[in-house]
C-alpha positions as CSV (number, residue, x, y, z in Angstrom):
1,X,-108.2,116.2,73.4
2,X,-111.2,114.6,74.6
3,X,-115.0,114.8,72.9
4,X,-117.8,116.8,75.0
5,X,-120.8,115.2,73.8
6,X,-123.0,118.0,75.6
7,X,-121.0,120.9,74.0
8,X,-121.9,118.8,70.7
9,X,-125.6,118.9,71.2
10,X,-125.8,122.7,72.8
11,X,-123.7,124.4,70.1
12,X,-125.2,122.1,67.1
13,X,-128.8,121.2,68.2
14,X,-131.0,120.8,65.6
15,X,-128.5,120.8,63.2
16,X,-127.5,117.2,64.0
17,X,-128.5,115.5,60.9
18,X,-127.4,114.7,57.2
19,X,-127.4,117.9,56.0
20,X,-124.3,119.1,58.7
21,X,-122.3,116.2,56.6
22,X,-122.7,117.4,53.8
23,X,-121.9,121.5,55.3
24,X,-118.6,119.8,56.6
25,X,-117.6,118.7,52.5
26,X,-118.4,122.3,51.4
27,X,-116.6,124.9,52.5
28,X,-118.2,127.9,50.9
29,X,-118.4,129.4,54.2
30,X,-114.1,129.5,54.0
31,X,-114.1,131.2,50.2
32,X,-116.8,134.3,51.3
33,X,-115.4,135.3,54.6
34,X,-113.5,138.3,55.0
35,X,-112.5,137.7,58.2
36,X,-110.7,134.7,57.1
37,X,-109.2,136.0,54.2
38,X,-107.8,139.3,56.4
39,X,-106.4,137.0,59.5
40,X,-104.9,134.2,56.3
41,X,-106.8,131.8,58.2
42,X,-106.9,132.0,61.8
43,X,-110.0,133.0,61.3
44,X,-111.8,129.3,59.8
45,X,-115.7,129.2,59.7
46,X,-115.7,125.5,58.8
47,X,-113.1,124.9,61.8
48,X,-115.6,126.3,63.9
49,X,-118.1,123.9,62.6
50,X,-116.1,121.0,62.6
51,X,-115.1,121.4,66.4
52,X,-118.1,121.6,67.1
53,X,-119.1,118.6,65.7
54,X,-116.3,116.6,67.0
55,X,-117.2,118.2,70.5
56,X,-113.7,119.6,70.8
57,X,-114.5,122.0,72.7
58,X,-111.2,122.9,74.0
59,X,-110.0,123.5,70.9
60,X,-112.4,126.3,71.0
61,X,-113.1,127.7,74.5
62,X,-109.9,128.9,76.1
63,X,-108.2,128.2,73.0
64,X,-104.6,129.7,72.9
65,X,-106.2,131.8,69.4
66,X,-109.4,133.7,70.6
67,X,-109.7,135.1,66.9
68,X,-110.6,131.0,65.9
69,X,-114.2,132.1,68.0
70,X,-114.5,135.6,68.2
71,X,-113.1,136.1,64.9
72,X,-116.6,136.2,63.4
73,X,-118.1,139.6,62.8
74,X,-121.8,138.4,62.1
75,X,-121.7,139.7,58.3
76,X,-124.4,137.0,57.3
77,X,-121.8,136.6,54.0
78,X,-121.9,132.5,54.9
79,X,-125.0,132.5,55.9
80,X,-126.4,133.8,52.5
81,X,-123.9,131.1,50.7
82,X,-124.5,128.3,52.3
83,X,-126.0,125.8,50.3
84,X,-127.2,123.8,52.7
85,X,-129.5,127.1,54.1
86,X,-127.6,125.9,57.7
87,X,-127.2,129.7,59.5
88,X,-123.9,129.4,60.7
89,X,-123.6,132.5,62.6
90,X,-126.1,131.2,64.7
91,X,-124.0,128.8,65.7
92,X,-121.2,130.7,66.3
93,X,-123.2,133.1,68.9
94,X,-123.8,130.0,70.2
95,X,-120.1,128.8,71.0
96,X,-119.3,132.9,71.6
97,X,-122.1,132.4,74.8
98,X,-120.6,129.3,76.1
99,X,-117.1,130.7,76.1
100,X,-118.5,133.8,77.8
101,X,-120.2,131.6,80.1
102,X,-117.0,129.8,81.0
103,X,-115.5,133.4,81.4
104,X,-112.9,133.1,78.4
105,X,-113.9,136.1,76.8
106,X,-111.3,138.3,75.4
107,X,-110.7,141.4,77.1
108,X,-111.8,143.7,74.8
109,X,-115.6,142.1,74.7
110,X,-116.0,142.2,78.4
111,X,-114.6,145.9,78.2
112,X,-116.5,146.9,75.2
113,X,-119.6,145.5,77.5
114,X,-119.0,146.9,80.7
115,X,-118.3,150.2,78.5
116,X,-121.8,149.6,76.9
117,X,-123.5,148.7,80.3
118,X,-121.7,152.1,82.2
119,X,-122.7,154.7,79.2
120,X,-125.5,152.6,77.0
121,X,-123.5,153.1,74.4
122,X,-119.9,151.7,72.9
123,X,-118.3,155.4,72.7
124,X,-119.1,157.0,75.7
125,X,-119.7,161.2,74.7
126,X,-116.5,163.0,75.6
127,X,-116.0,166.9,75.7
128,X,-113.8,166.5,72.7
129,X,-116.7,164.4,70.8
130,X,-119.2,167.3,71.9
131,X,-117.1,170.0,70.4
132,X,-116.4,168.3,67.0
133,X,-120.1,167.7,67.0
134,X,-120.7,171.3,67.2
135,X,-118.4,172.0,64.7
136,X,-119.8,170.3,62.3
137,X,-123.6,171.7,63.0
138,X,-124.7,168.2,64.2
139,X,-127.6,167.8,66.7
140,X,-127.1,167.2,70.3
141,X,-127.1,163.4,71.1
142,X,-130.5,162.5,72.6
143,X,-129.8,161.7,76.9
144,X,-131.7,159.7,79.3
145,X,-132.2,156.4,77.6
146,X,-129.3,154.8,80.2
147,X,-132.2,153.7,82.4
148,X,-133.6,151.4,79.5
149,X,-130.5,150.2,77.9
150,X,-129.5,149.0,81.7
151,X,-133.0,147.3,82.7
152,X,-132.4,145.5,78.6
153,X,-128.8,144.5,79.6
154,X,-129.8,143.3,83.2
155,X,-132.8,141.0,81.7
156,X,-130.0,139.6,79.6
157,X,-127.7,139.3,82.4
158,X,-125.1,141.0,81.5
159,X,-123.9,142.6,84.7
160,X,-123.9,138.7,86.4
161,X,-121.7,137.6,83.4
162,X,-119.4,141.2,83.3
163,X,-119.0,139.7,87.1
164,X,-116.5,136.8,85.9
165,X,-114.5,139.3,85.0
């Protein structure tokens, strides 16, 4: 296990001062999340943090758990708790980039994403979808925005990163 000073300062940036210290004591982050109470732990919002402040980034990036990054669902719940107003899901899109960038992504992200970059949407329409719709008297679903969520995604760069895998 070695310390990656540069992983340090691009996941924590200008969180590198006293009041990081004192978000490693708390723990708040642990008691609200429901991810971490649903996975009994594998799931560890402090861990993240702490990690990342050691610079192990190993133990995060191709780690053999991919729930101990992508575990985190974006609810805000720590966020809104945490004392020292530090907004941890920030940083954890942060690490979720870098392990993207490294191409350790879990398969269902990059599939979800190339799903999302094919159909500009998550659940692409199906005839069965159609006909339920139909069924229940809802509207058609609006076409002929795939165009814009594409050029979006490609000013992102999704398609370069979807390349990795």
């Amino acid at each position: 296990m070695t310390m990656d000073l540069e992983f340090r300062r691009l996941v924590l940036g200008d969180y590198m001062s006293s009041t990081l210290q004192y978000c490693l004591q708390c723990s708040r982050c642990n008691d609200v999340c429901p991810v971490n109470e649903v996975s009994d732990g594998a799931y560890n919002p402090r861990t993240v943090i702490l990690n990342s402040y050691l610079g192990l980034k190993d133990k995060l990036i191709g780690a053999d758990n991919p729930i101990a990054v992508w575990g985190c669902q974006i609810c805000d719940t720590c966020d809104l708790i945490c004392p020292q107003d530090i907004e941890l899901t920030e940083i954890f899109y942060i690490v979720k980039n870098l392990s993207v960038q490294a191409g350790e992504a879990p398969e269902y992200y990059v599939t979800q994403a190339k799903t999302i970059f094919e159909h500009g949407k998550a659940i692409p329409m199906s005839s069965a979808i159609e006909r339920r719709r139909e069924r229940m008297g809802l509207e058609e679903v609006p076409t002929g925005f795939l165009d814009d969520v594409k050029a979006i995604l490609k000013e992102t760069k999704l398609e370069e990163k979807l390349s990795k895998y």
